[in-house]
C-alpha positions in Angstrom: 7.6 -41.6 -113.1 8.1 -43.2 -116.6 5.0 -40.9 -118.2 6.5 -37.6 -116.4 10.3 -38.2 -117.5 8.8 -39.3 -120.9 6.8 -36.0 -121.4 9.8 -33.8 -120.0 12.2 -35.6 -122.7 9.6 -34.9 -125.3 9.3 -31.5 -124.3 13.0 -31.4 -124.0 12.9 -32.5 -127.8 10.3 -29.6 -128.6 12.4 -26.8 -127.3 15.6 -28.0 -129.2 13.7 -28.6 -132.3 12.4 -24.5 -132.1 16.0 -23.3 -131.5 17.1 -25.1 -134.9 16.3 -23.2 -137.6 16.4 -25.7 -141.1 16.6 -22.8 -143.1 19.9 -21.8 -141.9 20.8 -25.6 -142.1 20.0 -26.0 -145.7 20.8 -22.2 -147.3 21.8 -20.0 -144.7 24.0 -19.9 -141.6 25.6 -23.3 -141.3 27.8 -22.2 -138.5 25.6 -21.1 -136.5 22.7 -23.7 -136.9 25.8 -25.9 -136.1 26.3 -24.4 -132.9 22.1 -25.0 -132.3 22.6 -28.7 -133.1 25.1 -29.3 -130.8 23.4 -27.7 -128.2 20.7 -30.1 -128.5 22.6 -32.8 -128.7 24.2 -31.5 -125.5 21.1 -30.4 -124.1 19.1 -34.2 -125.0 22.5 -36.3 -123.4 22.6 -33.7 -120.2 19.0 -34.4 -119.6 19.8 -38.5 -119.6 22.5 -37.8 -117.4 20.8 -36.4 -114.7 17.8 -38.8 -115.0 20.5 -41.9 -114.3 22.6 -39.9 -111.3 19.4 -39.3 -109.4 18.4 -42.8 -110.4 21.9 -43.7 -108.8 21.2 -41.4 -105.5 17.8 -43.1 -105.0 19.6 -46.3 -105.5 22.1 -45.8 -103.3 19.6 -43.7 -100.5 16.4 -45.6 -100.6 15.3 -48.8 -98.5 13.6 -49.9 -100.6 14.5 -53.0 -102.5 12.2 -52.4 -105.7 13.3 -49.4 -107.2 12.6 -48.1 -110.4 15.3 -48.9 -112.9 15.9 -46.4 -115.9 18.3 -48.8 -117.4 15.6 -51.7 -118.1 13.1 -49.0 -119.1 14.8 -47.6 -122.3 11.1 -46.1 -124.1 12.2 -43.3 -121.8 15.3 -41.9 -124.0 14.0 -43.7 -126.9 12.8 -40.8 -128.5 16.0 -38.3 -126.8 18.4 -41.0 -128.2 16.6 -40.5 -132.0 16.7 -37.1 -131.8 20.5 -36.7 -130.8 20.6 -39.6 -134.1 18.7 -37.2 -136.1 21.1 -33.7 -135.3 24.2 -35.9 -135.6 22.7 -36.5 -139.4 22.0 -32.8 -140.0 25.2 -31.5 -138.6 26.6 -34.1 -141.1 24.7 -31.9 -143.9 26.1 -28.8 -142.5 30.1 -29.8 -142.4 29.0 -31.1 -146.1 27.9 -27.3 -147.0 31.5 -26.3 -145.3 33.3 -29.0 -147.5 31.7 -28.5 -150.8 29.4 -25.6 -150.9 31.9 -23.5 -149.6 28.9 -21.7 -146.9 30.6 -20.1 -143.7 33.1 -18.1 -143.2 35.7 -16.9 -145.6 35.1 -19.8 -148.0 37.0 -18.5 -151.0 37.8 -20.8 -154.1 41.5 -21.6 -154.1 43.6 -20.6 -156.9 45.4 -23.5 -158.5 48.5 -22.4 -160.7 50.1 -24.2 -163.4 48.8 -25.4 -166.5 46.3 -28.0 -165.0 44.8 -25.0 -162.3 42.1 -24.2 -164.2 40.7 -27.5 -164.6 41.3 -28.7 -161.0 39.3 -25.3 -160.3 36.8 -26.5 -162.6 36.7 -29.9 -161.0 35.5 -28.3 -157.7 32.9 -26.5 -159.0 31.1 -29.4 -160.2 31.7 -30.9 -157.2 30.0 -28.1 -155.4 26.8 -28.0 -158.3 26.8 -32.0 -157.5 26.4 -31.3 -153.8 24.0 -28.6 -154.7 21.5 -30.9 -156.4 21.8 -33.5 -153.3 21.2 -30.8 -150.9 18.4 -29.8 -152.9 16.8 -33.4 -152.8 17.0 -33.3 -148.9 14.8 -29.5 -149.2 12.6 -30.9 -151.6 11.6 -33.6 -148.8 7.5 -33.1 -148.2 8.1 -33.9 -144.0 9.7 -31.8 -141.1 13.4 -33.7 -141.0 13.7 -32.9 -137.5 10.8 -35.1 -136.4 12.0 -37.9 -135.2 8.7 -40.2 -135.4 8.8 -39.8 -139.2 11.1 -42.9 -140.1 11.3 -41.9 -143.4 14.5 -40.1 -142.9 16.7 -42.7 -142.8 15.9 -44.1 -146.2 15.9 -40.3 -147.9 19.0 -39.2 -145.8 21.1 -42.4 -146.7 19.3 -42.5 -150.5 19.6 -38.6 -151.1 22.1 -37.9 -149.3 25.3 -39.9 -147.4 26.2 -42.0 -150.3 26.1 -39.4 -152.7 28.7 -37.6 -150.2 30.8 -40.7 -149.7 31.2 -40.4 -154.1 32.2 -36.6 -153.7 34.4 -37.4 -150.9 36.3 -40.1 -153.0 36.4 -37.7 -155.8 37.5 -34.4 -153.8 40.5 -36.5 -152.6 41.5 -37.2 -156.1 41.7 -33.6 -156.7 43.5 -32.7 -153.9 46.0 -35.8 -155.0 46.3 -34.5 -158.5 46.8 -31.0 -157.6 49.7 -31.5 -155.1 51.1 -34.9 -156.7 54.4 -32.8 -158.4 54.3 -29.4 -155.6 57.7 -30.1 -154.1 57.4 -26.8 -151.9 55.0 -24.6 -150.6 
């Protein structure tokens, strides 16, 4: 049973990984490969679900006394867990493309008036060329990113990627802070 529900999870893996599409993730349609990613992530946790309730009903049916336990044999959704690990990570790039790239829908610079609007517009535009240039190092990567047996990732995502986001956060939020610190109304 362990080799079957092992080769349906990687099969599992295999569908969701063709219903992604990383060119829509990195330069096209965020929304929408957002959608796909949480579908697979859906898709991988449902599958794990109904592996442990029929594990339950045999439990709670069968005579036997040494039934197979899916919760002692984790290998099974070792691989299902990484994956759901790895689309958490890319949806992660996606709501960064929404933040700072402005991709999806209706994402229109905001005009900033007073004397300081033009340089707070200016601010988040190299904000959005800095995100650029880290997107562009997670492109530039020479291995599929939605393979989960290449451990690579984690070192380029976190080294490429999530700290440089943490920096743009911290600095987005002072712009926001400076641009409304003396708006008394709307």
């Amino acid at each position: 049973m362990k080799g079957l529900l092992t080769k349906i999870s990687n099969q599992i893996i295999k569908r969701c990984r063709h219903k992604i599409n990383k060119d829509d993730m990195l330069s096209g349609d965020v929304e929408k490969c957002m959608r796909d990613l949480q579908e697979s992530i859906d898709c991988c946790k449902e599958w794990k679900n109904v592996c442990q309730h029929h594990q339950m009903m045999i439990k709670k049916y069968s005579t036997r006394k040494d039934n197979w336990d899916l919760d002692k044999d984790e290998t099974i959704f070792a691989e299902n867990e990484a994956f759901i690990q790895r689309c958490k990570d890319l949806m992660e790039i996606c709501e960064g493309q929404l933040q700072f790239a402005r991709k999806g829908a209706n994402q229109v610079m905001p005009i900033f008036g007073g004397r300081l609007g033009a340089q707070y517009t200016m601010n988040l535009l190299e904000l959005e060329k800095s995100f650029t240039q880290h997107l562009q190092n997670i492109k530039n990567l020479d291995y599929d990113i939605l393979n989960v047996k290449i451990t690579k990732w984690h070192d380029d995502y976190g080294q490429y990627f999530k700290e440089q986001c943490k920096n743009l956060e911290t600095m987005y939020h002072n712009i926001i802070t400076l641009a409304f610190k003396n708006v008394s109304t709307v």
